[in-house]
N, C-alpha and C positions, 0 to 999 in steps of 0.2 A: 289308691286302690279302691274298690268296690267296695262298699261296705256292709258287714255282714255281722250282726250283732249277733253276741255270746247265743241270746235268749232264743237266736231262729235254730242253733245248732244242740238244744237241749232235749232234743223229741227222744224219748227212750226206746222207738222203731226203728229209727235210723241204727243202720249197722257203722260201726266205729272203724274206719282203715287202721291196717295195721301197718309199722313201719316201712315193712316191703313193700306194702299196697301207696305207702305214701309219695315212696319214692315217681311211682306212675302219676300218680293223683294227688299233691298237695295238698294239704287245708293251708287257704288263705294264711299270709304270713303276720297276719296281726293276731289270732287266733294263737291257743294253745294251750292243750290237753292236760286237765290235772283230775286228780285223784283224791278222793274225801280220805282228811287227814285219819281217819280209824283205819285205814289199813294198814298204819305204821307201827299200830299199839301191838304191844305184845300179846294182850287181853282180845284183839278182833275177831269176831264172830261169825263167819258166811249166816248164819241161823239168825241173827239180830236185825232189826230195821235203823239203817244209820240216816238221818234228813243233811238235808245242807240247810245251813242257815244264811241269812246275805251275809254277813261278815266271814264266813268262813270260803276260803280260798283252796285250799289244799294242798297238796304238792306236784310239780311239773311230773308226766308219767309219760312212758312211752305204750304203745300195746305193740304187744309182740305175737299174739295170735287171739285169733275169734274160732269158736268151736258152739258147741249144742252139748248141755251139761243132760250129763243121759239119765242123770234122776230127776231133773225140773223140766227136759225139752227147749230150755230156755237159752238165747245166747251170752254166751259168758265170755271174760276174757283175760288172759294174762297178761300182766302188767310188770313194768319195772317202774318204780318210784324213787327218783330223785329229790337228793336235798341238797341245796344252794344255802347256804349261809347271808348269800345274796339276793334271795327273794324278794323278785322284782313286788311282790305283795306280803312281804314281812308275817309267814305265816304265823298263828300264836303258838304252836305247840310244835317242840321240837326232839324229837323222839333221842333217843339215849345211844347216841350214836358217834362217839369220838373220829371218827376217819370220814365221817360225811361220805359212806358207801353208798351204793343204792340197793335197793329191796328189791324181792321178785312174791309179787302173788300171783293165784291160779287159783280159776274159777271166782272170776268177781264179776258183777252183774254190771248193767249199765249204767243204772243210777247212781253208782256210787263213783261214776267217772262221767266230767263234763269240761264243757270249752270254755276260758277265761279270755277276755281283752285283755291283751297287754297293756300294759299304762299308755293313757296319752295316745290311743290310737280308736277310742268310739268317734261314733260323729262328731259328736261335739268340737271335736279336733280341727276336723275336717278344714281343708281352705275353703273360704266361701260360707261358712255356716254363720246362720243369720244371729247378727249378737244384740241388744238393744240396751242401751246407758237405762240403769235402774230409776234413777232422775227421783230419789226419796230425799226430801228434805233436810235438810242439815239439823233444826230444830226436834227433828221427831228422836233424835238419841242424844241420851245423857252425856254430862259435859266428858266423865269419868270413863266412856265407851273412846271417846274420841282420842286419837293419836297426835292431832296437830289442835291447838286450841288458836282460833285467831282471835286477834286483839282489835278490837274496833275504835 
């Protein structure tokens, strides 16, 4: 595939397709849409600023419609949020949810939804990406680091 990292599809201009639309226009199939894990809390806020941290992943979401929120002017969008007990990124926070349902919000902005790599699928991956042997000395780590000790 083409490769097309999380970070280029993070612009908060870009309008976000929705499932119908997706169906016409896929996003790339290594891609895929999650949701900042506060809108699973019971306590979540439209009024509060949520950040994403790098360790935080969130949960797989689907958007089901884009509209213009007629008190902000701004586009917003409803979402379904899934939870996988399988989480291909071992989310940390798992909301209080015995049946592993999924959730529906309305009116949530864009920043609090963004595109994650699936594992094993950045460049890095890639065939053909250039690798180089680190070539660090055997002497420079302690005996105690080392897994195989040789005997001279």
């Amino acid at each position: 595939h083409q490769y097309n990292t999380e970070r280029a599809s993070q612009d908060d201009d870009v309008l976000l397709r929705t499932e119908e639309e997706q169906e016409e226009e896929p996003y790339p199939d290594h891609l895929e849409i999650r949701c900042h894990q506060s809108l699973v809390r019971e306590d979540f806020d439209r009024a509060k600023t949520y950040r994403w941290r790098r360790s935080h992943k969130g949960f797989v979401c689907d958007i089901d419609e884009r509209y213009i929120d007629k008190d902000t002017g701004k586009v917003v969008y409803d979402v379904e949020i899934h939870f996988d007990p399988n989480d291909k990124w071992g989310s940390h926070y798992v909301p209080q949810n015995p049946n592993n349902e999924s959730i529906e919000r309305q009116g949530i902005a864009r920043d609090l939804i963004r595109f994650a790599d699936l594992p094993y699928t950045t460049d890095i991956h890639l065939e053909g990406t250039f690798r180089h042997p680190m070539m660090i000395p055997d002497d420079m780590f302690p005996t105690a680091w080392k897994n195989l000790v040789r005997e001279n």
